[in-house]
C-alpha positions as CSV (number, residue, x, y, z in Angstrom):
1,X,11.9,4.6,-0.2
2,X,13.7,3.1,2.8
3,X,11.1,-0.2,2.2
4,X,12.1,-0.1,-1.3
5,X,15.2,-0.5,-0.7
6,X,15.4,-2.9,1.9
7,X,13.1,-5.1,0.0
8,X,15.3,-5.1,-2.5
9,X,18.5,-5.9,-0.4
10,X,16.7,-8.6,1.7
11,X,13.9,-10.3,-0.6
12,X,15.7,-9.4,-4.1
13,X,12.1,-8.2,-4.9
14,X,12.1,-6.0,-7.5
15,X,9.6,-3.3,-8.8
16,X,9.4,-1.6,-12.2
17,X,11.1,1.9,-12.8
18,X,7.5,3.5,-12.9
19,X,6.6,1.9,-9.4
20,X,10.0,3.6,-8.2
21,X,9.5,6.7,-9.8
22,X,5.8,7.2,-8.3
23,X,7.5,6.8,-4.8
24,X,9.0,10.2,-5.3
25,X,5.9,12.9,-5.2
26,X,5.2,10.3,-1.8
27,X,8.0,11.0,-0.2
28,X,8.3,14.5,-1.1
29,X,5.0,14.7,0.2
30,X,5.6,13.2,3.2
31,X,8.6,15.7,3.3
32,X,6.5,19.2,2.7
33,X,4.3,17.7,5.4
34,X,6.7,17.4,8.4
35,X,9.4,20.1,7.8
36,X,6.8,22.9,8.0
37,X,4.8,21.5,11.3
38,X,4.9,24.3,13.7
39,X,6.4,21.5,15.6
40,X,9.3,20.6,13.6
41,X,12.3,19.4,15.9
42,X,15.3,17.7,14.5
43,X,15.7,15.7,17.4
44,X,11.9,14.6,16.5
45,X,13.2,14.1,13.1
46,X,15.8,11.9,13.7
47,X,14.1,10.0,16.1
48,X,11.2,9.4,13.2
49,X,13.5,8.7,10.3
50,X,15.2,6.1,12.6
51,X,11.9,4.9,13.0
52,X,11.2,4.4,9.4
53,X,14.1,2.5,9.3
54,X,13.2,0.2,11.8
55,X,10.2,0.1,10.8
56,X,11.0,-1.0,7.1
57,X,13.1,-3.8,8.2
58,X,9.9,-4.8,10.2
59,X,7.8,-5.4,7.1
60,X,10.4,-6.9,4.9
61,X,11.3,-9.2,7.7
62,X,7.7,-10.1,8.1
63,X,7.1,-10.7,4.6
64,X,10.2,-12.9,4.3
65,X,8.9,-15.1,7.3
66,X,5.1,-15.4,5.5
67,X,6.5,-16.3,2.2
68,X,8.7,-18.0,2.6
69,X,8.8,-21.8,2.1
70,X,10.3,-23.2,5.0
71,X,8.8,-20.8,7.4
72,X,5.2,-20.2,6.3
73,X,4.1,-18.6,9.0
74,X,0.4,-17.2,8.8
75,X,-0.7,-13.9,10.2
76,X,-2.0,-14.5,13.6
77,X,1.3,-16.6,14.5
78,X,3.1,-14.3,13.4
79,X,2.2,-11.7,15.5
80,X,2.0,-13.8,18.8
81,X,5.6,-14.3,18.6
82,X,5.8,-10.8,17.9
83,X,3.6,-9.2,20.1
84,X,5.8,-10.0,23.6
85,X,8.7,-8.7,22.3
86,X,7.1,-5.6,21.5
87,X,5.6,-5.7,25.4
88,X,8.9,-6.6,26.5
89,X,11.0,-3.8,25.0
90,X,7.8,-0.9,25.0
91,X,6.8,-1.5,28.7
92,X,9.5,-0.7,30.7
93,X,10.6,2.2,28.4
94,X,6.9,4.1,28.9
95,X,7.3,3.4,32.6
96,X,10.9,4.9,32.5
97,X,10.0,7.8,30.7
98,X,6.7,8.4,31.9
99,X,7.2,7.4,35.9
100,X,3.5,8.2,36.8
101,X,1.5,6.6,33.7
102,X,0.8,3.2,34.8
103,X,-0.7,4.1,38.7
104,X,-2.7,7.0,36.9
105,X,-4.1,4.6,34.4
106,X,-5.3,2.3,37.1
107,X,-6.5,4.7,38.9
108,X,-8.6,6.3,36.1
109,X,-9.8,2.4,35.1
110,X,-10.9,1.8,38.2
111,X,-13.0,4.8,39.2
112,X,-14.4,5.3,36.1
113,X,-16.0,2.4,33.7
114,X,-16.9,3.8,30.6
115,X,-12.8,4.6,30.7
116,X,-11.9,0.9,31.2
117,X,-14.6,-0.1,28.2
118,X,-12.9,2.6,26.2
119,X,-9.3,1.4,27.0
120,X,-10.5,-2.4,26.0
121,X,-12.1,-1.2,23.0
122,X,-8.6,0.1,22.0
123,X,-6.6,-2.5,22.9
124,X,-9.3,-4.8,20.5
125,X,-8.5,-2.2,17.5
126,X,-5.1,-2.3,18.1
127,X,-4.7,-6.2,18.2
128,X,-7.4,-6.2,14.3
129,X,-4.9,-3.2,12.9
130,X,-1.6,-5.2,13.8
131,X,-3.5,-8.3,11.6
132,X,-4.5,-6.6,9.0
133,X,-1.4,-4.9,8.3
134,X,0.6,-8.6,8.5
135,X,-2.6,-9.3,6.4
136,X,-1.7,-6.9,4.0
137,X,2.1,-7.7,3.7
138,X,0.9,-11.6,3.2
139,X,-1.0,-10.6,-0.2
140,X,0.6,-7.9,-1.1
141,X,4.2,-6.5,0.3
142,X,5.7,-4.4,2.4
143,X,6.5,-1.7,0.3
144,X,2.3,-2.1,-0.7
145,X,1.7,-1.3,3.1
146,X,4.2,1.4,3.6
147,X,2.1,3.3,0.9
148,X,-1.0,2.6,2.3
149,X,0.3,3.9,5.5
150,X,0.6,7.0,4.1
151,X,-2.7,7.2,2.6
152,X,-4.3,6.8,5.7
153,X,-2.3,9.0,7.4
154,X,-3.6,11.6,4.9
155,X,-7.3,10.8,5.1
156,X,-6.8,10.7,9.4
157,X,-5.2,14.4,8.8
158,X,-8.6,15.3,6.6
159,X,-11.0,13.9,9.7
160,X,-8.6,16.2,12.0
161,X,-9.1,19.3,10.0
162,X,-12.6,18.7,9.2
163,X,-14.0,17.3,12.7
164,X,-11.5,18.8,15.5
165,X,-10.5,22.1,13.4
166,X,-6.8,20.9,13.3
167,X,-4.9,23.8,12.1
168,X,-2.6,22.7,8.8
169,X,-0.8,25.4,6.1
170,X,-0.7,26.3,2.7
171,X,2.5,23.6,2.6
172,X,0.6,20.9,4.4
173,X,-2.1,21.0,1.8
174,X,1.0,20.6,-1.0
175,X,2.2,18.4,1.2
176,X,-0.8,15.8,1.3
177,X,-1.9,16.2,-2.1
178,X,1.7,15.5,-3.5
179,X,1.3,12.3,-1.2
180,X,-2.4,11.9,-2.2
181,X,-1.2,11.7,-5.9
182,X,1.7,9.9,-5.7
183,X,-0.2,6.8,-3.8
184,X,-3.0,7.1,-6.7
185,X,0.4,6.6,-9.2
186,X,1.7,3.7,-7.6
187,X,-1.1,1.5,-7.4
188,X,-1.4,2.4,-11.0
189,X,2.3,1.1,-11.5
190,X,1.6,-1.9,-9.2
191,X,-1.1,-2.7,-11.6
192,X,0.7,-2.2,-14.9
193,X,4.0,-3.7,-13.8
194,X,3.9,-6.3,-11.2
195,X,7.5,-7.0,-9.2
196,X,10.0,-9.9,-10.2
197,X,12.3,-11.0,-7.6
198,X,15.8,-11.8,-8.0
199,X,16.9,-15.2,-7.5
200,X,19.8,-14.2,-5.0
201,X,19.2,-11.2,-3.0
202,X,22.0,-8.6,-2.7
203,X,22.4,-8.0,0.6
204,X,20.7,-11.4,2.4
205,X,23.1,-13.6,4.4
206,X,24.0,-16.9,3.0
207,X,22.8,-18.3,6.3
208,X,19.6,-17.8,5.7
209,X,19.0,-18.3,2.1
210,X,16.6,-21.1,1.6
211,X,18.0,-23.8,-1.1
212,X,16.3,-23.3,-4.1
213,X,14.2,-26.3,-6.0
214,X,17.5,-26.2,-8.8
215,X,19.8,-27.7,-6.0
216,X,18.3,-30.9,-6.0
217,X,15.2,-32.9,-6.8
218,X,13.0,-34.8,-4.1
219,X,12.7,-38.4,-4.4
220,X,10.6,-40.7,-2.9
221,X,11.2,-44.8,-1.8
222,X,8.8,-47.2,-0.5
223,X,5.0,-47.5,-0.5
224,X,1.9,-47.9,2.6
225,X,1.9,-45.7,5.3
226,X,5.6,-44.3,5.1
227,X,8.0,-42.8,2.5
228,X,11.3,-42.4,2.4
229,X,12.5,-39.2,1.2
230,X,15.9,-37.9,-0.7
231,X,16.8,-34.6,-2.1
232,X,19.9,-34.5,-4.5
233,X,22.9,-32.5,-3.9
234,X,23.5,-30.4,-6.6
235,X,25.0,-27.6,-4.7
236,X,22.5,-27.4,-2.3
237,X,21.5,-29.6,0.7
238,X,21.6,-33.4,1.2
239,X,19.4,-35.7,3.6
240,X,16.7,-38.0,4.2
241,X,13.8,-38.1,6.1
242,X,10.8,-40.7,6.9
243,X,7.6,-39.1,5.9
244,X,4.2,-40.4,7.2
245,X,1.4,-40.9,4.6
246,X,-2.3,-39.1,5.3
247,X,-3.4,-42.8,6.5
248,X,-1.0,-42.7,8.9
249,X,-1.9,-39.0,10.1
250,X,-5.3,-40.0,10.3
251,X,-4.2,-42.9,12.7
252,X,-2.2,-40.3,15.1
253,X,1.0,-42.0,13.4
254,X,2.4,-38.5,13.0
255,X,5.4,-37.4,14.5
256,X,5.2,-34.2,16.3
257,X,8.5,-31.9,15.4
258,X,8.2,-28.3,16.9
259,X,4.5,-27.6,16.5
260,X,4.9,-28.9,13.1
261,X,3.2,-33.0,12.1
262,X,5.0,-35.0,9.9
C-alpha cells in the first residue's frame, strides 16, 4: 500500500480500482502474519513499518531513474551508484551495534575455507537478487515487486516449515493464505487493467519534472557530419545544441559529456 501510494504521488502512475482493491487481503495478510509472531515487539514494528517506508521510496525512486527519459539509467548502473551508499551507511552501523562481528568473521574466514566459499557464494547471490529486483522494477514497477516480495516471502516461510520444522499458528496459516490469494488477485488485475500515468504527478517537485514533448518541438539545421538542434519554448525549455552525426561517431568526432557521447 505504502508503494501504491508513493507511486502515485511521485510517478502519477495509476492502477485500476481492482489492482487497489486486491492489495487489501495482501496487506491484511501480511498483517495476521506479524501481529501474532511469538516475537511480536512494537519497537520491532515500528522499526519495520519505517522500513517499508523507506523501502517504497527506494523502488519508486528507482523506477523513476530507469524510465525516465533524461536519465535512462539501466540496471547494473544503477545499482553501482547505489551499492556504496548502501556500504557506506550499513557498515559502520553493524560495526557499532555489533562491536565483535567484523574480527569474528575474519577469524572464522580465515581458519576455515569452506566458510569463506560459503560467505562468497552469498555475497554472489546477493549482488544477482539486487539485479533482478532493479530488473523487475525496469519491466514492470515497483508496486509489481513489492507484491512479489511478498510472495516469496510466503513460499521461503513454506521451505521453513517444511525443511527446518519452523513452528507457525493457526493465524500464520490465515495469514499467508490471505497473502497467497491476494498476490494471485493482483496479477489478475495487472492483467486485466494495465496502469495509466498521470501527466503531472501530485506530489513530484517541479524541479525535477522532466519537460514534456508538448512544450516544444525539436528542430534540426544543417547537413554532413553535424546538426544543429532547437527545441521551441512553449512553456517549457529553450536551447541549442551541436549534435554529431553516426559518421562522425564512427570517426571518434564525439564529444564526451559525463560518460555520455554526443
Amino acid at each position: 500500500m505504502a508503494t501504491a501510494a508513493t507511486a502515485l504521488a511521485l510517478q502519477g502512475r495509476m492502477e485500476d480500482w481492482a489492482t487497489y482493491a486486491a492489495l487489501v487481503p495482501v496487506a491484511v495478510g501480511v498483517s495476521l502474519t506479524s501481529s501474532f509472531e511469538s516475537s511480536f515487539a512494537w519497537m520491532g514494528f515500528l522499526a519495520a513499518a519505517t522500513a517499508l517506508l523507506l523501502r517504497a521510496l527506494k523502488g519508486v525512486f528507482a523506477s523513476m531513474l530507469m524510465t525516465d527519459a533524461a536519465e535512462r539509467l539501466d540496471p547494473l548502473s544503477l545499482l553501482s551508484h547505489s551499492a556504496p551508499v548502501c556500504a557506506a551507511l550499513l557498515l559502520p552501523a553493524a560495526a557499532a551495534l555489533e562491536p565483535g562481528f567484523f574480527p569474528a568473521l575474519a577469524e572464522r574466514a580465515r581458519t576455515d575455507r569452506a566458510f569463506a566459499a560459503l560467505w562468497c557464494a552469498n555475497g554472489v547471490l546477493a549482488f544477482a537478487v539486487n539485479v533482478f529486483n532493479f530488473l523487475v522494477t525496469f519491466h514492470t514497477s515497483a508496486l509489481t515487486l513489492q507484491v512479489l516480495g511478498v510472495l516469496k516471502s510466503s513460499v521461503a516461510m513454506l521451505l521453513s516449515v517444511y525443511l527446518f520444522h519452523a513452528p507457525i499458528g493457526a493465524e500464520g496459516v490465515l495469514g499467508y493464505l490471505c497473502s497467497v490469494v491476494g498476490v494471485l488477485a493482483y496479477f489478475e488485475c495487472k492483467r486485466r487493467f494495465p496502469a495509466r500515468t498521470l501527466e503531472q504527478p501530485p506530489c513530484l517537485p517541479s524541479a525535477l519534472k522532466v519537460a514534456s514533448e508538448a512544450d516544444g518541438k525539436v528542430t534540426s539545421k544543417g547537413s554532413g557530419h553535424t546538426q544543429l538542434l532547437q527545441r521551441g519554448t512553449g512553456g517549457g525549455w529553450g536551447g541549442t545544441c551541436l549534435l554529431y552525426t553516426s559518421d562522425a561517431a564512427d570517426e571518434g568526432l564525439g564529444v564526451d559529456l559525463g560518460g555520455r557521447r554526443i
